[in-house]
Each structure stands twice: as structure tokens, then as C-alpha cells.
PDB file with one MODEL, atoms N, CA, C and O in Angstrom:
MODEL        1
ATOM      1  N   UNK A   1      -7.637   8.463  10.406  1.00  0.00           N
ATOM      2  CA  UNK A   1      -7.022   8.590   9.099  1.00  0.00           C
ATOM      3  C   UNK A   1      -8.130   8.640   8.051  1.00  0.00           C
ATOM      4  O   UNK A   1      -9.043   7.827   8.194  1.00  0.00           O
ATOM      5  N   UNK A   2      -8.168   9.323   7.211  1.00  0.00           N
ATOM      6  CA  UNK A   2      -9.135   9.719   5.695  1.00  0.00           C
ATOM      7  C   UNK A   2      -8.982   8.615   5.517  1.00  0.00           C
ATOM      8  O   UNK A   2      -7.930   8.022   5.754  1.00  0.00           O
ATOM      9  N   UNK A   3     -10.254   7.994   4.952  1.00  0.00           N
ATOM     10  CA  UNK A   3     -10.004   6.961   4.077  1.00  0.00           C
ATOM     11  C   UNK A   3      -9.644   6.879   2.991  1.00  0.00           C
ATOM     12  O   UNK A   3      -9.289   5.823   2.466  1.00  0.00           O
ATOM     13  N   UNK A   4      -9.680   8.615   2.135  1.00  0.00           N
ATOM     14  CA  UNK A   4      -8.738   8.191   0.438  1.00  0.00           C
ATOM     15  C   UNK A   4      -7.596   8.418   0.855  1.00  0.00           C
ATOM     16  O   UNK A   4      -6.804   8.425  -0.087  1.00  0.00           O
ATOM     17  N   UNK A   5      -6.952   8.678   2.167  1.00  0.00           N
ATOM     18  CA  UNK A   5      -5.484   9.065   2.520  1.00  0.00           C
ATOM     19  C   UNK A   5      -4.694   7.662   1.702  1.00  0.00           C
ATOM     20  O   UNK A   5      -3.759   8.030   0.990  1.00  0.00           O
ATOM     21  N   UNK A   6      -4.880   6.502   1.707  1.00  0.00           N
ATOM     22  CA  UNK A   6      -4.179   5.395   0.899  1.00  0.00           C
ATOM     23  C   UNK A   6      -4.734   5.131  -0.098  1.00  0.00           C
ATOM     24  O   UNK A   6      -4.690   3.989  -0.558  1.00  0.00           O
ATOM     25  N   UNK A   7      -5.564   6.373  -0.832  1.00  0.00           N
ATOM     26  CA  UNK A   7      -5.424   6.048  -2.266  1.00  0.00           C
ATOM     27  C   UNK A   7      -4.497   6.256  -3.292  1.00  0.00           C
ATOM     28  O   UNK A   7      -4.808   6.104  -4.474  1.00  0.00           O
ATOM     29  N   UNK A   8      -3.238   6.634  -2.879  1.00  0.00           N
ATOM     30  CA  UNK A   8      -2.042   6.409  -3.643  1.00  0.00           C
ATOM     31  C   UNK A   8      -1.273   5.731  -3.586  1.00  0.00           C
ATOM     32  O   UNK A   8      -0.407   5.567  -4.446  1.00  0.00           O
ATOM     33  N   UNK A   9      -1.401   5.025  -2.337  1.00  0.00           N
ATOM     34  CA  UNK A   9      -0.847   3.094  -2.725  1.00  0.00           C
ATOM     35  C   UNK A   9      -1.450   2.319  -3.735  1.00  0.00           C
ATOM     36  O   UNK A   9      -0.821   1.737  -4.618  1.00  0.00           O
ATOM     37  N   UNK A  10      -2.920   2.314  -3.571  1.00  0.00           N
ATOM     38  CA  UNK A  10      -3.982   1.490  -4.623  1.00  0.00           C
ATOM     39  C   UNK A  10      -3.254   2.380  -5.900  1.00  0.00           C
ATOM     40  O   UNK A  10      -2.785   1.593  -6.723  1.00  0.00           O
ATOM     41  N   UNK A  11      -3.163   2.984  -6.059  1.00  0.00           N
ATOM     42  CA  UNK A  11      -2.691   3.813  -7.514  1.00  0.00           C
ATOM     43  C   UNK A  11      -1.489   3.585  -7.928  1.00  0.00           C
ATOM     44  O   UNK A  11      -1.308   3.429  -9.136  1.00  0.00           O
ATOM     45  N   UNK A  12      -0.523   3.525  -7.116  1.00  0.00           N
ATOM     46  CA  UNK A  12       0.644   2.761  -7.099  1.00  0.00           C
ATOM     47  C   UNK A  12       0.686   1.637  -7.802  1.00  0.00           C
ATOM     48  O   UNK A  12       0.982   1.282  -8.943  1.00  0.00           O
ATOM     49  N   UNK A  13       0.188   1.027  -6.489  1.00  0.00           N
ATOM     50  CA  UNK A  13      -0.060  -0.421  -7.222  1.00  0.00           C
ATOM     51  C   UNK A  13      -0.440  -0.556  -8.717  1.00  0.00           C
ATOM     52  O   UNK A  13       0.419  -0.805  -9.563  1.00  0.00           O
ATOM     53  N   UNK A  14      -1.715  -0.391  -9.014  1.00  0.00           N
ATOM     54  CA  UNK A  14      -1.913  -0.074 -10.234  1.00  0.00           C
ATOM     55  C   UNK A  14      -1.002  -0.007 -11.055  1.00  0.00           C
ATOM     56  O   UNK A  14      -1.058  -0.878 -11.923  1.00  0.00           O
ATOM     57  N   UNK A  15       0.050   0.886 -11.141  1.00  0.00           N
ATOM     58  CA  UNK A  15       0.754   1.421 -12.094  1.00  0.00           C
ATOM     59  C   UNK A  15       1.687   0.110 -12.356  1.00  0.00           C
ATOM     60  O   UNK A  15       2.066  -0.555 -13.320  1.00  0.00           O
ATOM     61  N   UNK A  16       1.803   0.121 -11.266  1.00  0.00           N
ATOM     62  CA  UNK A  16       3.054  -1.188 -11.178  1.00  0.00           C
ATOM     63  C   UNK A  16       2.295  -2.292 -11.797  1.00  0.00           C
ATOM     64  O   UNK A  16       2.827  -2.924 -12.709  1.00  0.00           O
ATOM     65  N   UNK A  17       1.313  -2.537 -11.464  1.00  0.00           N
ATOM     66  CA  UNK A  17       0.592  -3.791 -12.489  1.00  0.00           C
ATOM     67  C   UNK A  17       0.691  -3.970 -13.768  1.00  0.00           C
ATOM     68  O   UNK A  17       1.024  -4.987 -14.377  1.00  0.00           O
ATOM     69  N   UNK A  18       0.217  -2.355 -14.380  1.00  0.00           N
ATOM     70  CA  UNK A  18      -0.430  -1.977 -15.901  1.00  0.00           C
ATOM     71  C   UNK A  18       1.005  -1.820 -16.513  1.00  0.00           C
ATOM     72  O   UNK A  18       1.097  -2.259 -17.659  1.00  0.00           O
ATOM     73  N   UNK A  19       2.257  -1.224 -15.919  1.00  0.00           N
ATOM     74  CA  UNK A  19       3.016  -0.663 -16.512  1.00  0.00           C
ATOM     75  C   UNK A  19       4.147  -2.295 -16.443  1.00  0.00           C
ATOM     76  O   UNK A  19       5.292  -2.267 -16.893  1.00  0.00           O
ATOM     77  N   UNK A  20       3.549  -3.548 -15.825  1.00  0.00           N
ATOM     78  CA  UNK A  20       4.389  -5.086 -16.050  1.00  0.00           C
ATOM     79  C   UNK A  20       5.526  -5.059 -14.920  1.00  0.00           C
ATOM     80  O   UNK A  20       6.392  -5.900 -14.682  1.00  0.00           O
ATOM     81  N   UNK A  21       5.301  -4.034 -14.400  1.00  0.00           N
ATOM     82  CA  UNK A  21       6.215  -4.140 -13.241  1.00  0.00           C
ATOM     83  C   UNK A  21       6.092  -4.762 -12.214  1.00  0.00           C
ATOM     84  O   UNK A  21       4.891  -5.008 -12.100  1.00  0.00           O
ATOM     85  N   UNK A  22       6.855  -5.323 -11.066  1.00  0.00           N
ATOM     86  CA  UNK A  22       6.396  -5.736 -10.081  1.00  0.00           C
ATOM     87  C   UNK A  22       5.106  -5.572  -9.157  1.00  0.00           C
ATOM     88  O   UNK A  22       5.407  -4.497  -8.640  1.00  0.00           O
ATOM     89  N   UNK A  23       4.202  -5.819  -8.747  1.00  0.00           N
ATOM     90  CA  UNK A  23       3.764  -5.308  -7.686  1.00  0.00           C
ATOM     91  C   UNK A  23       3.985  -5.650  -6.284  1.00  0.00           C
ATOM     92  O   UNK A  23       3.659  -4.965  -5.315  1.00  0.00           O
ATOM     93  N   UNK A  24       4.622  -6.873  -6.280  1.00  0.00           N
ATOM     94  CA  UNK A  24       5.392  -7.307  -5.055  1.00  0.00           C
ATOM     95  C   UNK A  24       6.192  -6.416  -4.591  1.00  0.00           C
ATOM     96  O   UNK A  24       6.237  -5.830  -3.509  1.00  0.00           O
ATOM     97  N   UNK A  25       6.994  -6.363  -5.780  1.00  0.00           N
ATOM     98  CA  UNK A  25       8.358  -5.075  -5.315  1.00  0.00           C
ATOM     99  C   UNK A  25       8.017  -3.874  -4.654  1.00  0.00           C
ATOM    100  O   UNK A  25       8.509  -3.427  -3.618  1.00  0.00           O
ATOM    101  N   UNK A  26       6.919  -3.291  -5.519  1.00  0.00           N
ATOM    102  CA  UNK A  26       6.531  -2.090  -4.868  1.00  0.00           C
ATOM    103  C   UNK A  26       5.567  -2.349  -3.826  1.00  0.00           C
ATOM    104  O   UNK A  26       5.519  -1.389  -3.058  1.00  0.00           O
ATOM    105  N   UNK A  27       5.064  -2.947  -3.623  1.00  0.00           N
ATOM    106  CA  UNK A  27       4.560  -3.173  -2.114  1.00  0.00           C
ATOM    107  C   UNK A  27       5.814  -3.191  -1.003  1.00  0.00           C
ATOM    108  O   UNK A  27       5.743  -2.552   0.047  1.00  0.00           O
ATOM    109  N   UNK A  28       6.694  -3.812  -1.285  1.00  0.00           N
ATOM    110  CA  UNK A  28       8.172  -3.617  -0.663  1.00  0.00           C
ATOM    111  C   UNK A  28       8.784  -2.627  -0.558  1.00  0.00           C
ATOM    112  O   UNK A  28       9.303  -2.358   0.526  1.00  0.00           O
ATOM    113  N   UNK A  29       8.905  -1.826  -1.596  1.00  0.00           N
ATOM    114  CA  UNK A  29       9.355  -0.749  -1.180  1.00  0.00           C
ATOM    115  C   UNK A  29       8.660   0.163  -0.522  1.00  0.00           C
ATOM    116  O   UNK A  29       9.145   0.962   0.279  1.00  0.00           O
ATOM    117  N   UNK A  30       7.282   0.064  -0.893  1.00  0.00           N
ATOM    118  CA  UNK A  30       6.359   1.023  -0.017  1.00  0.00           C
ATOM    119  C   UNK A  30       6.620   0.704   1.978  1.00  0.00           C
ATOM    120  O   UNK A  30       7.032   1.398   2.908  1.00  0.00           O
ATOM    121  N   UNK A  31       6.223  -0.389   1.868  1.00  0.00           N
ATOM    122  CA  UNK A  31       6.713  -0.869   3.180  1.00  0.00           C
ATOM    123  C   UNK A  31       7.911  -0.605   4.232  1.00  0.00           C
ATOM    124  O   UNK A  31       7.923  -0.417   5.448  1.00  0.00           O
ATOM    125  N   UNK A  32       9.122  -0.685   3.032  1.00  0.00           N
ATOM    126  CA  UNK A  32      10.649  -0.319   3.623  1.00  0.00           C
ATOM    127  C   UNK A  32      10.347   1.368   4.213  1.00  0.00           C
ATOM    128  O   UNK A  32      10.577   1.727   5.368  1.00  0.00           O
ATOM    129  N   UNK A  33       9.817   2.202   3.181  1.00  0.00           N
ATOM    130  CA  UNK A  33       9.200   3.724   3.271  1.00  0.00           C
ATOM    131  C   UNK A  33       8.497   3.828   4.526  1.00  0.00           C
ATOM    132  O   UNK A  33       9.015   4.459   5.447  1.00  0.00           O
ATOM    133  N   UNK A  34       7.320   3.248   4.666  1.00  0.00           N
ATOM    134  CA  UNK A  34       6.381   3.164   5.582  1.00  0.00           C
ATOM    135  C   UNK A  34       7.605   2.855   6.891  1.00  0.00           C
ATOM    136  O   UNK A  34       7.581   3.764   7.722  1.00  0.00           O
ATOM    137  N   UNK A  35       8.373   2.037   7.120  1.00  0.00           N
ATOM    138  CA  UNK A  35       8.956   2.125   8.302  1.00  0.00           C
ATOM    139  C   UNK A  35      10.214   3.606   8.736  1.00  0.00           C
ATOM    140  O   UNK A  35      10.869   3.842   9.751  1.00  0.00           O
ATOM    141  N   UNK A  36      10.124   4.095   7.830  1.00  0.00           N
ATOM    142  CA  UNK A  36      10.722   5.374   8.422  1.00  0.00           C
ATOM    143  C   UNK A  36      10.092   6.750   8.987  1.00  0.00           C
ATOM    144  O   UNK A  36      10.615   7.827   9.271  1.00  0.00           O
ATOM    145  N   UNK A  37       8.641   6.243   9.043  1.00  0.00           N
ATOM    146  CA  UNK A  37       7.845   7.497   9.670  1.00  0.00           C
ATOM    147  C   UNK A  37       7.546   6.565  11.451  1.00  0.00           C
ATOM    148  O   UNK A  37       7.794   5.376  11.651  1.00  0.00           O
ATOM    149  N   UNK A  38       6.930   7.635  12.570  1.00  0.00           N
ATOM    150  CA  UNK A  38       6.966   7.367  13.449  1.00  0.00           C
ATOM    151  C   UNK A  38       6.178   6.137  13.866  1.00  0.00           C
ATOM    152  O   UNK A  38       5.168   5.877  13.212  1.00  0.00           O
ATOM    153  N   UNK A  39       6.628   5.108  15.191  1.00  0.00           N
ATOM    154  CA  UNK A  39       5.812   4.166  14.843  1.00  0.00           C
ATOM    155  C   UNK A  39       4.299   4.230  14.839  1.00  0.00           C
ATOM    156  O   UNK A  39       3.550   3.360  14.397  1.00  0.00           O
ATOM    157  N   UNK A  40       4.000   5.230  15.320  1.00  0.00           N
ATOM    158  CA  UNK A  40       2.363   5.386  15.600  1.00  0.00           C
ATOM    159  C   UNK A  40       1.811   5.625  14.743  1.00  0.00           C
ATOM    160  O   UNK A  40       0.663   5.185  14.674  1.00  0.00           O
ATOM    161  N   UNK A  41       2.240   6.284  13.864  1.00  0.00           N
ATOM    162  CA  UNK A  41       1.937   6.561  12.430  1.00  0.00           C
ATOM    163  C   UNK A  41       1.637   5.497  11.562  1.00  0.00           C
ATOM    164  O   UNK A  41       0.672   5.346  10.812  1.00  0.00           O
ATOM    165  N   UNK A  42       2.952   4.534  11.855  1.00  0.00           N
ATOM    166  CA  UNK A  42       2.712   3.429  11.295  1.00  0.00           C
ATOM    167  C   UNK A  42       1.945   2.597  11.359  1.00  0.00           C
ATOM    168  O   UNK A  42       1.420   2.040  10.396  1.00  0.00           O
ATOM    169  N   UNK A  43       1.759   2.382  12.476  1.00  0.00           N
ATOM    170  CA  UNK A  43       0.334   1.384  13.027  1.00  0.00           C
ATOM    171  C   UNK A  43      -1.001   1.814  12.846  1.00  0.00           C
ATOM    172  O   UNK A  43      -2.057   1.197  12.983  1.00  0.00           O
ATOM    173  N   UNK A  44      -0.727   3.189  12.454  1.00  0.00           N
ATOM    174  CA  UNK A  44      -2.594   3.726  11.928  1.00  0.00           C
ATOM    175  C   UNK A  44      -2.518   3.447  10.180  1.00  0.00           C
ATOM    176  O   UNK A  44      -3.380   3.556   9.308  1.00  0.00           O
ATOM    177  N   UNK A  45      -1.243   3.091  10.141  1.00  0.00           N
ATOM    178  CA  UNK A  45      -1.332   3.419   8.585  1.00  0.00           C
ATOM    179  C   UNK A  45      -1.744   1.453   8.034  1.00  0.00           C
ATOM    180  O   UNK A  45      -2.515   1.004   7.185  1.00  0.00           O
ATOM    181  N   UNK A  46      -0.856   0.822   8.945  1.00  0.00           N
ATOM    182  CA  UNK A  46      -0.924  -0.785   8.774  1.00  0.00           C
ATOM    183  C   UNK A  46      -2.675  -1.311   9.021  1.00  0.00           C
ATOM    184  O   UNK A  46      -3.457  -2.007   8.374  1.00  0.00           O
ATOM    185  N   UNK A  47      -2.744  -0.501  10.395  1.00  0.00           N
ATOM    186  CA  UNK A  47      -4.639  -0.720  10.353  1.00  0.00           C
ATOM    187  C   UNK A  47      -5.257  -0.635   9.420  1.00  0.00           C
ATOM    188  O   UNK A  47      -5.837  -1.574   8.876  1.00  0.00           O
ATOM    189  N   UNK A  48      -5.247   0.812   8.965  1.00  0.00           N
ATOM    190  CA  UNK A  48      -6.381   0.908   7.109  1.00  0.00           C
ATOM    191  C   UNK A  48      -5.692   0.445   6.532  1.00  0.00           C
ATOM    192  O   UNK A  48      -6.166   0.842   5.467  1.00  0.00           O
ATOM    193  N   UNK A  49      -4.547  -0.356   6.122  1.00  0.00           N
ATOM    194  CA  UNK A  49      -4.250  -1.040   5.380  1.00  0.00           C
ATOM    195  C   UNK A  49      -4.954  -2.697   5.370  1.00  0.00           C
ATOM    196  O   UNK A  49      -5.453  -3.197   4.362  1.00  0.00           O
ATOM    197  N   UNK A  50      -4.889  -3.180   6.312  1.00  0.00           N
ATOM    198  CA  UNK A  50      -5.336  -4.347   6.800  1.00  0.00           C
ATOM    199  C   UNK A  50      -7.371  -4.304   6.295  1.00  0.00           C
ATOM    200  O   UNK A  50      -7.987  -5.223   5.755  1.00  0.00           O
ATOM    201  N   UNK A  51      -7.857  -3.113   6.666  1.00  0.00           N
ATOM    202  CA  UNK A  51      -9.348  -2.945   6.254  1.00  0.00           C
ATOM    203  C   UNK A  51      -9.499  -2.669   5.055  1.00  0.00           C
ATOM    204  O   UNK A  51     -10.635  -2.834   4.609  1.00  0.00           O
ATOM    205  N   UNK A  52      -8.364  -2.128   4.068  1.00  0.00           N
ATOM    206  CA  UNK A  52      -8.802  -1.827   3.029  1.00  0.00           C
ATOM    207  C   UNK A  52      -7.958  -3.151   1.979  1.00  0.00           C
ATOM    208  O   UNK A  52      -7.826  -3.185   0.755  1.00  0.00           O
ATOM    209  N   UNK A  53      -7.566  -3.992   2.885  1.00  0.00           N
ATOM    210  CA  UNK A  53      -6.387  -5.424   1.882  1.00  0.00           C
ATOM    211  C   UNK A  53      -7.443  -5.883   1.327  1.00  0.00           C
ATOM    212  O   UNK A  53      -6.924  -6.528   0.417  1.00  0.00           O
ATOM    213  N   UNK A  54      -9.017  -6.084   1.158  1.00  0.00           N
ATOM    214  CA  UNK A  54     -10.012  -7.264   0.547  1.00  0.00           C
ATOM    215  C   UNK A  54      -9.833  -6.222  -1.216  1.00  0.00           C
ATOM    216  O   UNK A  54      -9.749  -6.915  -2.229  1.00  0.00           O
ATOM    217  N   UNK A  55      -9.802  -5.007  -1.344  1.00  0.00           N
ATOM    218  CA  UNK A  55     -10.026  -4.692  -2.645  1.00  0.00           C
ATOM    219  C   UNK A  55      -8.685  -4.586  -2.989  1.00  0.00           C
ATOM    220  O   UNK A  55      -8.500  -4.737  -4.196  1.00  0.00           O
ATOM    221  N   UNK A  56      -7.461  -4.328  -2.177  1.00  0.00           N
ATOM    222  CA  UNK A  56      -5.698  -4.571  -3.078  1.00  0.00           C
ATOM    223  C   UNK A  56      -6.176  -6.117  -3.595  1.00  0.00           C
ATOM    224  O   UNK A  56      -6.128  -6.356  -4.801  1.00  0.00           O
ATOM    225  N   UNK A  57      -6.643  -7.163  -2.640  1.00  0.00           N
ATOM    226  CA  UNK A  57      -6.292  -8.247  -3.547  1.00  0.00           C
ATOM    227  C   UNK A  57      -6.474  -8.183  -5.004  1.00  0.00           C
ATOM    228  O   UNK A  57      -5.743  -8.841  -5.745  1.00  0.00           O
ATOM    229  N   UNK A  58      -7.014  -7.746  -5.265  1.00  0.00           N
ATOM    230  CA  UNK A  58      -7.242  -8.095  -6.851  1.00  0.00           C
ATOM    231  C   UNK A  58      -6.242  -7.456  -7.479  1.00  0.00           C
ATOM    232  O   UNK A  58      -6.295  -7.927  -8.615  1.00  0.00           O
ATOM    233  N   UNK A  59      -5.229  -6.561  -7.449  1.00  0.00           N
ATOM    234  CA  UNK A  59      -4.125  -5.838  -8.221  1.00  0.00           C
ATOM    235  C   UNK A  59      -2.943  -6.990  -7.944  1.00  0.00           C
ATOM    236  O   UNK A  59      -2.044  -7.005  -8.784  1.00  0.00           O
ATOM    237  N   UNK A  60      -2.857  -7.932  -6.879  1.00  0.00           N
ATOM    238  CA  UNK A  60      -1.651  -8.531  -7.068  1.00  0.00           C
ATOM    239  C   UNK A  60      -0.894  -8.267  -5.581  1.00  0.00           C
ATOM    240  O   UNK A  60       0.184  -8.768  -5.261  1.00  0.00           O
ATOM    241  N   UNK A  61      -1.497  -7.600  -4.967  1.00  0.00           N
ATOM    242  CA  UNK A  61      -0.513  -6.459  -3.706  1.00  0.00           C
ATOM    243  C   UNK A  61      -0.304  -7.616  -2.227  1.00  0.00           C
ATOM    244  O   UNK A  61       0.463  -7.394  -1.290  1.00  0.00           O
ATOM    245  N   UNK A  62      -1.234  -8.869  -2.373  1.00  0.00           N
ATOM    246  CA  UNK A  62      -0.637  -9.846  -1.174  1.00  0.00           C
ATOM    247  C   UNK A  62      -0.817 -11.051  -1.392  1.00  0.00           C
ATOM    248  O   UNK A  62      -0.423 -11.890  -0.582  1.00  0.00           O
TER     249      UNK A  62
ENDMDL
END
């Protein structure tokens, strides 16, 4: 997987921060999303997620 391939979660997030919105929520909903693609997909997608969680911390995202 690219590694900027999840730079539109981090951007997400973001928005949801700046704009006072949840970012819990939308981590949730991203998630609910994320489980409707195949599971293998998913598990490559949860991996770079897991390597790239040290710089979400700072937006609020766990």
C-alpha cells in the first residue's frame, strides 16, 4: 500500500478537528466504511494504519 494512500484520513481528521467536529465520530464512521471493503483489504489498510497511529495522535483520532 502507498504510503500517502491514507492521507485522506489524516485530512479528514483534520477537518473534523478544525471545523469543532467530532473526531471520534469520524474515526467511526471511517471505520464502519472501512468494514465494507474486502477483508484483505482491510487488514492492509488496519496495518498502515497501526504504523502511521504515532502522528494521528496528535489530531485527537485515538
Amino acid at each position: 500500500m502507498a504510503d500517502h494512500s491514507l492521507r485522506a484520513v489524516l485530512y479528514a481528521l483534520k477537518a473534523a478537528k478544525y471545523a469543532g467536529e467530532s473526531v471520534k465520530e469520524e474515526c467511526e464512521w471511517q471505520n464502519k466504511k472501512l468494514q465494507l471493503l474486502p477483508s484483505d483489504i482491510v487488514e492492509l489498510v488496519i496495518q498502515a494504519m497501526i504504523v502511521k497511529e504515532k502522528s494521528w495522535k496528535r489530531f485527537g483520532s485515538k
